[in-house]
C-alpha positions, 0 to 999 in steps of 0.5 A: 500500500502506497500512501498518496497526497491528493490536493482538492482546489476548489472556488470559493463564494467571494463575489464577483471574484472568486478565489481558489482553495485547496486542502491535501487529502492523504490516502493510502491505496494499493494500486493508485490509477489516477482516475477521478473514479478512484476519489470520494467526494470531501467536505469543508467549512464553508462558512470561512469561505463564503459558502455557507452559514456557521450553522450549517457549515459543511459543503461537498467537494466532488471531484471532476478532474485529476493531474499529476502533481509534479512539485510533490512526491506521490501527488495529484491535483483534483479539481472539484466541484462545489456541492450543497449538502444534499449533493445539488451545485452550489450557486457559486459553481459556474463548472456547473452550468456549462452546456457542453456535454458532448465537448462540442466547443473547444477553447484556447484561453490566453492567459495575461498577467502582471509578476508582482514583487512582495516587498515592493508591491510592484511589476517586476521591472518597475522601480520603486516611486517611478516607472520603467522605460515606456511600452514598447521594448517588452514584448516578446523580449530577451535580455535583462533590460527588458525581461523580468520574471523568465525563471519563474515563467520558465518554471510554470511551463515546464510544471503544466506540462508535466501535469499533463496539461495542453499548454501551448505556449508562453511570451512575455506581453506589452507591459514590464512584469506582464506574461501570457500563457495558453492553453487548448482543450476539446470541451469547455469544462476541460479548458476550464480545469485546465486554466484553474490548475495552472493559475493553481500551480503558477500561485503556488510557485510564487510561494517560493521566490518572493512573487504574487500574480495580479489577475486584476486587469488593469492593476497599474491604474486606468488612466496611465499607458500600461495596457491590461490583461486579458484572458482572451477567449478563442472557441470553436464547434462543429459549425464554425469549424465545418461551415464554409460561410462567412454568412454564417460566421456573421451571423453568430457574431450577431448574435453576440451584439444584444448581449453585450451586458450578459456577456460583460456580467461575467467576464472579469471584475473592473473589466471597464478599466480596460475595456477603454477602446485603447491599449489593443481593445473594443470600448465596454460600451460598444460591440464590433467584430472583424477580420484581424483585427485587435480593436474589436470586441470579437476578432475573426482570425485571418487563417479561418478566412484563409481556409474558407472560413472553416475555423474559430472566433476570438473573443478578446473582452473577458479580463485575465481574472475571469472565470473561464467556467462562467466565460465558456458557458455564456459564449456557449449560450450565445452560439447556440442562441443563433440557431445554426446546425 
């Protein structure tokens, strides 16, 4: 018998951004597969995260997906679900509410974020009661003048894939400390648990060189000419990836117009402080959609065009701390709303 640390990570109930937890369950097991078929449902305090009442406390955590832990001898990370009592979702569970079970929709998020120091409670790069040489030399860099934080980032990719997830790439965004990453999977709730296991492991690792990550999408203030992050939303299914038509592209690009607000409800606190129409995006208060281009709330990528429009659709507006459970299950919503089969 092997014993085996298995990290249950779930959402908690803070509004309207959610927070993860985790807590290691040891187990001891004979012939340990790393299956979710092999796990029970835990339970936790839910009143400490905002999730139940004192008087009633226990919530259920149900297993949904497991990863290789490749930082600890004998570990897996779970991601779960957060269950009430009597075994219905709880409100706070977004993973809940996706209508993809057929894993018709695949998503590639692009993950943004900002490295910040602990003691200076600032990007890496800026120094302290001042700002770095302006936008522009960051982007994809190389070199200790304009790149800071490859170690850590370095560090990530090579967790993330060691767990077995589909990640596909890093670069270093437009702003000093800023970063990307992303990830692909064939079915939303896949490519949920794939971006919450790697905001998982990237959180965890900042444990160990003095960092936090800033999720905030404009965490360097509204006004000033850093641009934001972003969690950029590509998804396709079987319609956009098969049609041939820009008819039909169009129109479920349409579709998405009256919803503006729905959409915005759900893709990111303090998204209005970058969705400005500057910086590389569409204005909140508007909705446009093109070819190529990084200005519009959705982008048609040149390559669907070049293959007849057979492809995927972009959309660039939810934040970098958005719930990709949510951000998948709306834009699933609206494509179906457009009634093309």
């Amino acid at each position: 018998m092997a014993k085996i640390k298995l990290e249950y990570i779930w959402l908690d109930g803070y509004h309207p951004t959610q927070n993860m937890r985790s807590k290691t369950k040891v187990e001891e097991h004979e012939n340990f597969q790393g299956t979710v078929a092999e796990l029970d449902n835990w339970s936790f305090d839910g009143s400490s995260t905002k999730q139940a009442s004192g008087g009633s406390s226990d919530c259920l955590l149900k297993p949904v997906a497991i990863y290789p832990d490749p930082a600890r001898r004998n570990g897996y990370l779970v991601m779960t679900e957060v269950l009430n009592a009597d075994g219905t979702p709880h409100v706070s569970n977004g993973r809940a509410t996706i209508d993809d079970d057929d894993n018709d929709f695949w998503f590639g998020f692009e993950q943004e974020y900002f490295i910040m120091d602990n003691k200076t409670q600032l990007p890496l790069g800026f120094p302290i009661g001042g700002y770095p040489a302006p936008q522009g030399m960051y982007y994809c860099s190389v070199g200790g003048k304009n790149t800071h934080g490859r170690l850590l980032v370095e560090e990530h990719a090579d967790l993330c894939i060691d767990a077995g997830l589909n990640f596909e790439g890093i670069n270093q965004e437009v702003a000093s400390g800023q970063w990307e990453y992303q990830l692909f999977a064939k079915g939303a709730k896949q490519a949920g648990d794939e971006i919450w296991i790697s905001r998982y492991l990237l959180d965890r690792l900042t444990e160990q060189h003095g960092y936090y990550i800033e999720y905030h999408p404009k965490p360097l203030g509204k006004d000033l000419d850093w641009n934001g992050s972003g969690m950029h939303a590509n998804f396709s299914n079987t319609v956009l990836r098969t049609c041939g038509s820009q008819e039909t592209y169009e129109k479920i690009c349409e579709a998405f117009r009256p919803l503006t607000k729905e959409h915005m409800a759900v893709y990111g606190e303090y998204n209005d402080q970058r969705l400005t129409g500057d910086h590389e995006t569409a204005s909140i208060h508007d909705f446009s959609y093109g070819i190529s281009d990084r200005g519009a709330s959705i982008r048609i990528p040149i390559i669907t065009v070049e293959k007849g429009w057979k492809g995927w659709l972009e959309d660039r507006r939810p934040a970098s701390n958005g719930d990709p459970y949510k951000i998948a299950g709306r834009i699933i919503k609206t494509v179906k709303s457009a009634n093309i089969s």
